[in-house]
N, C-alpha and C positions, 0 to 999 in steps of 0.2 A: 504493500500500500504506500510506504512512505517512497518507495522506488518510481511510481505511478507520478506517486504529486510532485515528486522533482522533477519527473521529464516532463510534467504538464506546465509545471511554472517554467521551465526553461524553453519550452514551446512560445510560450505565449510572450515573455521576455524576446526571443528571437523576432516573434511577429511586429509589436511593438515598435520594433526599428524598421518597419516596413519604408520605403516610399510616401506611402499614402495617407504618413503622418505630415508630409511637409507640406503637403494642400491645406492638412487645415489648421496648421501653425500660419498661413499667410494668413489667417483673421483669427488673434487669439481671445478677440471677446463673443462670446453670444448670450442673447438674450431669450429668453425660453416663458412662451406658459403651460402651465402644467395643470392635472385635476386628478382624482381618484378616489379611493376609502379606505374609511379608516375603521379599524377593528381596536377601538379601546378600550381601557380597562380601570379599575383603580385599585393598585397593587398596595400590601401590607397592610389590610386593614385589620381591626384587634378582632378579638375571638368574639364569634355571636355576630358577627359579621360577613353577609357571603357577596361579594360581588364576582360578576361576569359580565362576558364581554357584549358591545354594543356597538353596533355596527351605527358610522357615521360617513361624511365626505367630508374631504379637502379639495380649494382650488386657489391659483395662484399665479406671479410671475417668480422670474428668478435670473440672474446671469451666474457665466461660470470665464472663468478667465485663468488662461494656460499660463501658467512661469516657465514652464518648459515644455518640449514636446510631449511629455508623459503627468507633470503633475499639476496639479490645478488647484485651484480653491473655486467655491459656488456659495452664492447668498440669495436668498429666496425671501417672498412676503405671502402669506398664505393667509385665507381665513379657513381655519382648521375647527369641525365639528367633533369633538370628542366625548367622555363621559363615560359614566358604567350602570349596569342595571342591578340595583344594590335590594337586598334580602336584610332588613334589621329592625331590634323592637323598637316600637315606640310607645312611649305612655300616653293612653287615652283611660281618664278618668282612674287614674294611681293603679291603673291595669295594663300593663304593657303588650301587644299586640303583634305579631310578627305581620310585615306591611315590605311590599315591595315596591320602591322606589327608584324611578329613574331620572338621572342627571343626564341635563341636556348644555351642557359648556358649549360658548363659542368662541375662541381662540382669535385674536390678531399674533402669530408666530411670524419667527422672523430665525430658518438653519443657517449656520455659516460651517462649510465644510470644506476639505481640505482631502484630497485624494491624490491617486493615478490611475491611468488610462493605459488601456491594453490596447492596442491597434489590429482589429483581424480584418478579414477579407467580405470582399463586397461593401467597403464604407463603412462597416460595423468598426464599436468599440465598445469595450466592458470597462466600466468607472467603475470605482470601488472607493468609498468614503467615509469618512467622519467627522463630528464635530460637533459643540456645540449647539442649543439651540434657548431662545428666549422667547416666551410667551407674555400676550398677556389677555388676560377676560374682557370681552368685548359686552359679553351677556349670555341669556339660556335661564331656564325652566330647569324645577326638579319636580315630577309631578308625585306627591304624598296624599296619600289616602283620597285622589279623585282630586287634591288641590294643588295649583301650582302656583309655587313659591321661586321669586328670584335665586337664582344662586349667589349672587356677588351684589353683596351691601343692605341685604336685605337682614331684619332680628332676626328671622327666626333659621336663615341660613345664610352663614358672614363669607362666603369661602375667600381664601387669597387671592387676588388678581391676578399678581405675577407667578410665573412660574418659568424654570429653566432646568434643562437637564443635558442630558447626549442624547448624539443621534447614528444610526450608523446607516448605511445606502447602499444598493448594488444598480447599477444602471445600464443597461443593452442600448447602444445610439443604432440607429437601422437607418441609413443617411441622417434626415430633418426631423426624425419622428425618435423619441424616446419610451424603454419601459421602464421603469424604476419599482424596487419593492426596499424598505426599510425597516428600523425600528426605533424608536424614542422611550426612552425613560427619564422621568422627570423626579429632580434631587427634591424636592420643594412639599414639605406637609399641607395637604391645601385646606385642611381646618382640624379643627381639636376633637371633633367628633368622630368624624372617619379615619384619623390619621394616617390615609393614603397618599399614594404618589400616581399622577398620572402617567400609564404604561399604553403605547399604541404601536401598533401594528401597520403599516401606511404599501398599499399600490396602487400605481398607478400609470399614467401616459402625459405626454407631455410633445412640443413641440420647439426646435430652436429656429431662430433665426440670423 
């Protein structure tokens, strides 16, 4: 196995120095919009606590700009749908109720990543990335027991605004059209009740110019 992935990475290192990387070193900025979904979650919550995952979308612009033939950094503006569909008691009348709950976040995010680029044939390329990323709460509904209740700034659910964490990226360029699949985990407790972190799952498509 380990024999495999060194002829595969020195494969693709070989490729790399193709030709067909110095076409697109003559224009090392592009500018890209992209969209897809998002499978999020909200991971480490305490016990008595069950969250799973909940299927949202992202859409966005983004540029990516080459320092070299192979490595690059990419900055993105996204309004990213995320959240989790959460299972936990609540007190109704000093009798506590198991009540399922879902948070519906909406994100103004903002990746900044840092990769390289594998160069193969027919115009294709495999990016591979990481980095940082910074959010923050735009707004979104938590709907409890038939009510919905703001999530951010509201009493009865205060959650944090900001949020930041990593992100990691694999990306297939097929010429002008891109696929991208990800992951983000977010460092950031986003209230004192849940004491989770937001965790998502992101693919999608995308378009450079």
């Amino acid at each position: 196995m380990r024999k495999f992935i060194a002829v595969l990475f020195t494969a693709l290192m070989f490729i790399s120095v193709s030709p067909v990387k110095a076409q697109y070193v003559d224009d090392p900025l592009h500018w890209n919009i992209h969209a897809g979904m998002n499978l999020s979650n909200y991971l480490g919550t305490p016990s008595g606590v069950d969250a799973s995952i909940k299927p949202g979308a992202y859409f966005g612009v983004g540029a990516e700009y080459l320092i070299s033939p192979n490595f690059f950094v990419e900055a993105g503006l996204d309004i990213s749908l995320k959240g989790s569909s959460v299972k936990l008691d609540i007190p109704f009348d000093e009798i506590k109720t198991r009540t399922k709950t879902k948070f519906n976040p909406v994100y103004l995010q903002i990746p900044i990543h840092a990769g390289y680029k594998f160069y193969l044939p027919n115009n294709m390329k495999l990016n591979l990335s990481a980095g940082p990323y910074l959010a923050y709460g735009l707004g979104g509904k938590a709907k409890v027991a038939g009510e919905k209740i703001s999530i951010f700034g509201s009493d009865d659910m205060d959650f944090k605004r900001f949020d930041f964490g990593l992100g990691f990226k694999a990306g297939l360029d097929i010429d002008v059209f891109t696929i991208n699949l990800g992951y983000d985990y977010g460092f950031i407790k986003m209230d004192d009740l849940l004491e989770a972190h937001n965790g998502n799952l992101f693919m999608g498509v995308g378009m450079k110019f």
